[in-house]
Every structure is written in C-alpha cells, then in structure tokens.
C-alpha positions as CSV (number, residue, x, y, z in Angstrom):
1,X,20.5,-2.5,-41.1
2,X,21.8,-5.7,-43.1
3,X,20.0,-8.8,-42.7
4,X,20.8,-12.1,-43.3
5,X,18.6,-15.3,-42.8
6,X,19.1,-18.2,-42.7
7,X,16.3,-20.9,-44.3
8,X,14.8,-24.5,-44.4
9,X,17.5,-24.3,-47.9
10,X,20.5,-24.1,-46.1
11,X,19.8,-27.7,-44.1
12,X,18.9,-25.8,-41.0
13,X,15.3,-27.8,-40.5
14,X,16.9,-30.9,-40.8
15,X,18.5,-30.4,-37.5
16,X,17.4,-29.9,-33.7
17,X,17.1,-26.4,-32.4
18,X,19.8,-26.6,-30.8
19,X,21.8,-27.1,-33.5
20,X,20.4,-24.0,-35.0
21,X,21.1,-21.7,-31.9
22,X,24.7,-22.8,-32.5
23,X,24.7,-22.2,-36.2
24,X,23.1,-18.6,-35.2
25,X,26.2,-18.1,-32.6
26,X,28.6,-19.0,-35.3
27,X,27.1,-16.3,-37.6
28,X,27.4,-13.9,-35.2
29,X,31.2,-14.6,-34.6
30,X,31.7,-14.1,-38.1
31,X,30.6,-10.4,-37.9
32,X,32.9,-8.0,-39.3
33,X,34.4,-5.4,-36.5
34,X,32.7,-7.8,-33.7
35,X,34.8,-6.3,-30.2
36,X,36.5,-9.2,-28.5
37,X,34.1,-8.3,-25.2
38,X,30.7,-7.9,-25.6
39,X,27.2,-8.7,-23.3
40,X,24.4,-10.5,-24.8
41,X,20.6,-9.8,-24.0
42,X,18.6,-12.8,-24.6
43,X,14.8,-12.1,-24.6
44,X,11.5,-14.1,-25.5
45,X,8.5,-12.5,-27.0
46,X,7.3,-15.5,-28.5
47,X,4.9,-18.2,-27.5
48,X,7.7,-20.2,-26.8
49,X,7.7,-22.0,-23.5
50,X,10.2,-20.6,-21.3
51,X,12.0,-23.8,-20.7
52,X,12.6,-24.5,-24.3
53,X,13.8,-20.6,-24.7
54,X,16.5,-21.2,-22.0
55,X,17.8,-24.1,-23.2
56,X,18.4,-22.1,-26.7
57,X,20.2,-19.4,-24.6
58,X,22.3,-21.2,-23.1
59,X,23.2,-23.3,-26.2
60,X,24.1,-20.2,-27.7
61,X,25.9,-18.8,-25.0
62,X,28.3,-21.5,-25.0
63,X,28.8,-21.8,-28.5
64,X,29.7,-18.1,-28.5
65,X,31.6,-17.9,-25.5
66,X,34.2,-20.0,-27.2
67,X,35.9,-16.6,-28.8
68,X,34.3,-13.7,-26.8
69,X,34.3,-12.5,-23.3
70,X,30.9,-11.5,-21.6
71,X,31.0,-8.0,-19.8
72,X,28.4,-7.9,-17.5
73,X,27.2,-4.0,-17.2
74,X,26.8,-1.9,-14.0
75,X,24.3,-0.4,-13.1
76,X,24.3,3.4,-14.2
77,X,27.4,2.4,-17.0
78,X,26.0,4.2,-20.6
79,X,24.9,1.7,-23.1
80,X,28.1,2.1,-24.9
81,X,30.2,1.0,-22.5
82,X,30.6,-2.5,-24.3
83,X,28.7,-4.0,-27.3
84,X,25.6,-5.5,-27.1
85,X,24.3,-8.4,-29.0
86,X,20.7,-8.2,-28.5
87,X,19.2,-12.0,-29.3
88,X,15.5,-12.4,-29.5
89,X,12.9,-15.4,-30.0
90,X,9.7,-14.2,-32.2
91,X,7.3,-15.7,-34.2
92,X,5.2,-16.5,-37.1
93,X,2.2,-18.8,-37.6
94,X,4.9,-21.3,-39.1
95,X,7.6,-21.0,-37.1
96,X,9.7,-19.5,-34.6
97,X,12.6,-17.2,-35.5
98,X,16.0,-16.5,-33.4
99,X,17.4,-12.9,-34.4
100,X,20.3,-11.9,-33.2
101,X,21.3,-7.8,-33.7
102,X,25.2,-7.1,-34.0
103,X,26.7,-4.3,-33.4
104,X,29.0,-3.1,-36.5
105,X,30.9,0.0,-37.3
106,X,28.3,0.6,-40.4
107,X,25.5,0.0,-38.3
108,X,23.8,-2.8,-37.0
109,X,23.8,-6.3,-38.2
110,X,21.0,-8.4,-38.5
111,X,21.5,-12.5,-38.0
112,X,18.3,-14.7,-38.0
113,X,17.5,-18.7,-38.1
114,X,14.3,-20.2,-38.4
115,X,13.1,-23.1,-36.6
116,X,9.8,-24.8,-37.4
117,X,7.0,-25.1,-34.9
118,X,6.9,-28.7,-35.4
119,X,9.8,-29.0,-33.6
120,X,8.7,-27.6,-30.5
121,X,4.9,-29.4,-30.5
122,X,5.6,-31.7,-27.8
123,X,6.0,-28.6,-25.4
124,X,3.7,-26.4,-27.2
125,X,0.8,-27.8,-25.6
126,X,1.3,-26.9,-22.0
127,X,-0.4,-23.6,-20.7
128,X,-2.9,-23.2,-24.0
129,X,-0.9,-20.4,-25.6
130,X,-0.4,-18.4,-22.4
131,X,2.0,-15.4,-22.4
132,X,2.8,-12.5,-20.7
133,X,3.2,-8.8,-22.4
134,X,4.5,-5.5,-21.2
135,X,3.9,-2.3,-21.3
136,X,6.3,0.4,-20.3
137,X,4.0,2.9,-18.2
138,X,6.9,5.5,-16.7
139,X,10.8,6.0,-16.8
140,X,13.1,8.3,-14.5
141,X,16.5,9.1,-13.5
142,X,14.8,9.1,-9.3
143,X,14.7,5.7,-7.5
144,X,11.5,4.6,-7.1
145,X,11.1,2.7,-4.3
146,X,7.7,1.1,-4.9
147,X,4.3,1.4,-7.1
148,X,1.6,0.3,-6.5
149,X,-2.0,0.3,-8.1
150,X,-5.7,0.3,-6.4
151,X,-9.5,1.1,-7.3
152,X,-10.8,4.1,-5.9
153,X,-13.7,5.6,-5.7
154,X,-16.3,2.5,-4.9
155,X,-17.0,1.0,-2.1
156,X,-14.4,-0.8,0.1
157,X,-11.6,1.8,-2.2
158,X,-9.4,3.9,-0.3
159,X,-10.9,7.6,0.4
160,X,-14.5,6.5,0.2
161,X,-17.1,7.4,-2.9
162,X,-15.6,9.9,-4.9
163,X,-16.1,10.7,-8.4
164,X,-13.4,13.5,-9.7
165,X,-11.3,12.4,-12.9
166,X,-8.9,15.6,-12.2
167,X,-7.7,13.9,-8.6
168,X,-7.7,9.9,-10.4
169,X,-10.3,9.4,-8.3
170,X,-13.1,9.0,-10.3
171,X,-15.7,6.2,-9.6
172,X,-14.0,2.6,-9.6
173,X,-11.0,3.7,-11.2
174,X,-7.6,2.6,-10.7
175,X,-4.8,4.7,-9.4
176,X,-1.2,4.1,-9.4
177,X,1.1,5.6,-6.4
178,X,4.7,5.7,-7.4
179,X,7.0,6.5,-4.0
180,X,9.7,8.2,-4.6
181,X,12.4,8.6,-1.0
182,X,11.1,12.6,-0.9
183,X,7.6,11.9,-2.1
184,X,4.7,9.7,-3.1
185,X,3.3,10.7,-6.9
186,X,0.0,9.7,-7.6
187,X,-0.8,9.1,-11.7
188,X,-3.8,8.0,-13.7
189,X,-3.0,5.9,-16.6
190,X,-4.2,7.7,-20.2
191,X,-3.8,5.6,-23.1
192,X,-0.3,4.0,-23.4
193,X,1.1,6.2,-20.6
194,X,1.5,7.7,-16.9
195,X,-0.5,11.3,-16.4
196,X,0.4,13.0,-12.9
197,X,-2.5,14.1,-10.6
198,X,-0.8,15.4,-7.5
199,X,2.7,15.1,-5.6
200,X,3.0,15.2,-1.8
201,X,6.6,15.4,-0.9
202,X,7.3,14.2,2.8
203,X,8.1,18.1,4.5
204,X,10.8,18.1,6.9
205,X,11.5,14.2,6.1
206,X,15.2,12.9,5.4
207,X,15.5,9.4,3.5
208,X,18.0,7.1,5.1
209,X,19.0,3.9,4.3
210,X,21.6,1.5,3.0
211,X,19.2,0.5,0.4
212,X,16.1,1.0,-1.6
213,X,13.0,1.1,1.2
214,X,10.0,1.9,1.1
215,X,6.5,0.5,0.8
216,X,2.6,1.2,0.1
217,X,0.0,-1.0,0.8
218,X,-3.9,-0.4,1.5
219,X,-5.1,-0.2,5.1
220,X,-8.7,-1.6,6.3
221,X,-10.4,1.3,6.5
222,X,-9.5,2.1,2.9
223,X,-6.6,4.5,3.4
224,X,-3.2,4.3,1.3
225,X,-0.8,3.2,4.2
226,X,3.4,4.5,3.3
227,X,6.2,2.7,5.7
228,X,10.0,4.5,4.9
229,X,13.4,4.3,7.4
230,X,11.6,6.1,10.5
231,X,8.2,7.3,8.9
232,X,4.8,6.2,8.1
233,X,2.4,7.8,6.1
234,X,-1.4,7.9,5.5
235,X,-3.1,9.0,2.0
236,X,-6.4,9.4,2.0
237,X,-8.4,10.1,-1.2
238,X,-10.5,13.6,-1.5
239,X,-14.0,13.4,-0.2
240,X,-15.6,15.8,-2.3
241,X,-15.0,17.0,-6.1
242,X,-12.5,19.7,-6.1
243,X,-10.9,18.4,-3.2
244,X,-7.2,17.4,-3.4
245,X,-5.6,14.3,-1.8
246,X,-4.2,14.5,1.9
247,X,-0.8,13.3,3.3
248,X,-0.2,12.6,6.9
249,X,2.9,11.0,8.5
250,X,4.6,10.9,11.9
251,X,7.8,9.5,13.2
252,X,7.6,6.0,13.4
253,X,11.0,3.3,14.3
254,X,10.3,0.6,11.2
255,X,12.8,-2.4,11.7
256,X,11.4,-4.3,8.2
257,X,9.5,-1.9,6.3
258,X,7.2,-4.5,3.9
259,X,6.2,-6.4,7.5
260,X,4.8,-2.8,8.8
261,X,2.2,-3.1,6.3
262,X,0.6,-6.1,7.8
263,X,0.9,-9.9,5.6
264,X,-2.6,-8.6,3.9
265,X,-1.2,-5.3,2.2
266,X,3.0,-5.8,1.3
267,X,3.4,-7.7,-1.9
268,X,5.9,-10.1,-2.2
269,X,8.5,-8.4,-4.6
270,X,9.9,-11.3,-6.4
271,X,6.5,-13.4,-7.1
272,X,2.5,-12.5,-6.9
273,X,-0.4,-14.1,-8.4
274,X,-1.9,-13.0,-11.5
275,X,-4.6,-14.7,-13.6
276,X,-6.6,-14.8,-16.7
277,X,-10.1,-15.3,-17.8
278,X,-9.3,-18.0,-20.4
279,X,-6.9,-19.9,-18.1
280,X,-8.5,-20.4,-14.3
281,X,-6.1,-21.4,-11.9
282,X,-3.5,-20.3,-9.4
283,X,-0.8,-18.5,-11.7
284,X,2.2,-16.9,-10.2
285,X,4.9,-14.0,-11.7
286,X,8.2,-14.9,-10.6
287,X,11.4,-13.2,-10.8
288,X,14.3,-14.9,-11.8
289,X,17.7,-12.6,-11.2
290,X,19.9,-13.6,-8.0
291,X,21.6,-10.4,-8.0
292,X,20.9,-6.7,-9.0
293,X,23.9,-6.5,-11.5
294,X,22.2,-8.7,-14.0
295,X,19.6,-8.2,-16.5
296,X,15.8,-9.9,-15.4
297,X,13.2,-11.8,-16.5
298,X,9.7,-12.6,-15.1
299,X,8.0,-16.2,-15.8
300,X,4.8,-17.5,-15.8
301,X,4.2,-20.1,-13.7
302,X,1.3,-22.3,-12.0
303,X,1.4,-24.0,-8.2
304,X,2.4,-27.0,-9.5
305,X,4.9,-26.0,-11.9
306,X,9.0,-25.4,-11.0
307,X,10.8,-22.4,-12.5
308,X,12.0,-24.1,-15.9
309,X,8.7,-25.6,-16.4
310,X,7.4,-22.2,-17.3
311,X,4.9,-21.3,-19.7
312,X,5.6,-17.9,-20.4
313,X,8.0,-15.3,-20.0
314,X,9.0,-11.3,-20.1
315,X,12.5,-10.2,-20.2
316,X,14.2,-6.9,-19.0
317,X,17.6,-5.0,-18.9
318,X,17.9,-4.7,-15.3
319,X,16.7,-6.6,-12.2
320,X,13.0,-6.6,-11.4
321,X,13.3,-4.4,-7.8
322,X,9.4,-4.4,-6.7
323,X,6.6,-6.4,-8.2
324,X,3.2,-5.8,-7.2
325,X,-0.4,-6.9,-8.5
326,X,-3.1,-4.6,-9.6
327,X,-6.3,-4.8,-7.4
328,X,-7.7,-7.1,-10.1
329,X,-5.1,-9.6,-10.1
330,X,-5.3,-9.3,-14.1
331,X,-1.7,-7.2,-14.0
332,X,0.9,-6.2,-12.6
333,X,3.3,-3.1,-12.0
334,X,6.8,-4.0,-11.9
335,X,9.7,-1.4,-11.1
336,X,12.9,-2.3,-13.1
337,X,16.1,-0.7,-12.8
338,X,17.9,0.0,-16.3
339,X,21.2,-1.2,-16.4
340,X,22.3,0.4,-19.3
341,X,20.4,4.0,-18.7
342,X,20.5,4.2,-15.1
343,X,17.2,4.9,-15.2
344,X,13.8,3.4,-13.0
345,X,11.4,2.1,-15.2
346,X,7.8,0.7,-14.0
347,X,6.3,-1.8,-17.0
348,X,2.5,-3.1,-16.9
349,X,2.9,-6.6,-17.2
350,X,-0.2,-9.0,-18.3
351,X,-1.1,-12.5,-18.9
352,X,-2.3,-13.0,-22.6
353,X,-4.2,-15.6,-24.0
354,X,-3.7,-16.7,-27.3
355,X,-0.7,-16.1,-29.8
C-alpha cells in the first residue's frame, strides 16, 4: 500500500473543505492504471455531521466525474466486476482526514487530505458528539427476510420465566430471531458475534413471493408472532430447563405481511427510534437509499431535524432491507444486502456518545 498525504504545507488549510475534497478527486485522477469506469463508496466514520459529509461527497463526485464513468454494481455482481474507489471521512483530535483507496495494478493506492476541525466548528456543535457505530453480528449467502431482537426470560418476555443459557433463554436476556423463507434461526449473541441455539424450519411450507416477505414481531401474551405469503407462526420460549423452543403455524391468507403483526409489534423498516443515555430525546435511524441497486446509509436524526440536518451517520454496501430496534431502544439490528458479495448481512447498529 502507497500513501500519499497531503498537509497544512502544501496550502491545503488555507482553503475551504471543499476545495480540498476537489484537490483529493484530482489526486485520485492522477492514479496510475486508474480504469476509465469505476464506483465510488463514500463512507463517514467520523464525528462529522452528516450534512457537512455529503456536501464533501458530492464535491468530490463532481470533480471526479469530469474524466470517469460511475458503474453502479448489481446486486450479486463479484467485487471485481469494476474498480472501486473506496473514500472515507476519519478523524483525529486535530482534524478530520479524507482518504481515498485506489485501486492499482501493484496494489492499492492510498490518497489522503487533511482538513482542520476549525473549519467545521460552526456545525460541530449540534448533537454533543453523537454518532452511530456498527457491528457486523452475522453474514450469509440465504435471504433473510427479517431479525429481530427481544428479552426473554423476565416478566412480560416471550415464553414466560425461564432461565437456560443453552436455549438463549436465560433470565432477562436478549435473543435475536433471524427468519430465513424455510426457517426461523434463533441466536444468542457471544462476544463480537452470532452463536446458533435452535432452527425450526417451517415442515411442509413453500415460500412464495415476488419479493422479500416475511416478518416477526412479539404478541401480547409474550409469544414470538411469524407472518410469511400464506402462513403464520407462533414461537414460544421453553418452560422448563432442558426444554427446547416450540414452532407452531397454520395456513393463514396475509394480504400485507408487517400489518398482520398489529401497529404495536412490525417495525417500520426504513426508520425506528433509538436513544442514548447522554442525549434524552426523541432520536430516529433513517434510511436513506430510494432503490435496492444502490449502496445505504443510516442517519441520525431528532423530531425536529430534516434528513441533511443529521448528526450522525453509518454507511453500507448495499441497501438497508429491514431495520428493527432492540427491546431497549439502545440498538438496532439492521439486515443489509451486500452488493458486491451477494451476501445478507445483519450489523448492530448503536448511538455513541462522545468522539
């Protein structure tokens, strides 16, 4: 890997950041071997507000688009189907950085600017240093059609009192339910990623449907409630210790599948509320993409706030298909589909405070 950076020394700090994410695009340009088409992935892991972070993007998108064309990958294409400059926004105490990885025949080329914070401080203040984090939790080549998470085990949690940690059911703990259009998985989370507890397939069950359908949701009486095309399914938790989790479903005509759950249990899969203990308030997770050809991002936003007034925000590389809050309302599970793998991915994602 070869980097180049570019510093205060060069005249760079003299000038606004846009300027800079043009001077970035030019550098990129000048790449040796740099194909003709190429996609670029733009993503922000900084503190940067979001708005400021899009108007960087699309300052270097237009510089850059001057000599390249942008190939949008499908969904399923392998990651080589085109080059991909992969830009990110990151951070120091001092400043921000833009880097900007280039595909080159002896490898890949690193391109970065710096940009000082002081240029950003009359934005900087807005949402105290909020920011969102992910955490990818479980990746496969199956669709999954939702995930969900819920407490088990206490009072009010689906299944009753139950206290066995080799069924994810042990006392208060959360359990994540991954439906898959043959099956519903259920998984306790152990460290960093997903462990499996038990699969119950749906026996004598065929999926059918023009698209990706399915939901889970919790019913009143503390049951896991599954709506497919023509079926709906109860989960119940085990009783006892030792005991395993039980599936049952029957034949059931389902015109909109989230509405079968009832307004109180289907999530809203482009935007749910989440919060944080350092930042009360109504905070929402929105999805941005219009169309599943096109990489995602999530942003952070409160009530009163429009889309590129956001405080925060997570990027993907592939549209955001089902978002969902965690009991707690602290995270999220979000199912993305990979563009350039083909593959389903569900991320943790969680609003940070501090930088």
């Amino acid at each position: 890997m070869i980097l180049a950076l570019a510093t205060c020394a060069e005249s760079l700090c003299a000038q606004t950041p846009e300027d800079v994410a043009r001077a970035l695009a030019r550098r990129v340009e000048d790449a040796r071997d740099l194909p003709q088409a190429v996609s670029v992935e733009w993503s922000n892991t900084s503190s940067l507000p979001e708005a400021q972070s899009i108007i960087l993007r699309e300052t270097f998108l237009k510089e850059f688009s001057g000599r390249h064309v942008f190939v949008a990958k499908a969904p399923g294409a392998p990651a080589a189907a085109n080059a991909v400059v992969r830009v990110s926004v990151r951070e120091t105490p001092t400043s921000f950085l833009l880097l900007a990885q280039v595909p080159a025949a002896t490898g890949v080329l690193v391109r970065m600017v710096e940009l000082p914070r002081t240029a950003f401080l009359p934005v900087m203040t807005r949402g105290n240093g909020l920011r969102l984090t992910r955490q990818l939790l479980w990746q496969q080549e199956e669709p999954v059609l939702d995930a969900e998470e819920f407490a088990v085990g206490g009072p009010g949690g689906p299944g009753g009192l139950v206290g066995d940690p080799s069924t994810g059911a042990s006392a208060g703990a959360p359990v994540i339910f991954l439906l898959r259009p043959d099956a519903v998985v259920i998984y306790r989370q152990d460290d960093d990623r997903l462990s499996e507890v038990q699969e119950l397939p749906f026996s004598g069950y065929r999926y059918v449907s023009r698209g990706l359908r399915g939901a889970i949701g919790k019913e009143q009486d503390g049951s896991i409630a599954i709506v497919l095309p023509g079926l709906r399914c109860k989960l119940r938790a085990p009783a006892t210790t030792g005991e395993r989790w039980n599936l049952s479903c029957a034949a059931e005509a389902v015109t909109n599948v989230a509405d079968a759950l009832g307004a109180d249990s289907a999530n809203d899969a482009r935007s749910i509320a989440l919060s944080a203990a350092c930042q009360p308030g109504s905070w929402r997770l929105v999805s941005v993409a219009t169309d599943w050809t096109q990489p995602d991002k999530l942003l952070l936003v409160s009530a009163a706030m429009k889309r590129d007034e956001a405080v925060a925000s997570v990027d993907f590389a592939g549209p955001v298909q089902h978002l969902a809050a965690a009991d707690d309302g602290k995270s999220a599970l979000a199912v993305v589909f990979d563009l350039a793998s083909g593959s389903y991915d569900v991320y943790r994602v969680s609003m940070v405070c501090g930088r």
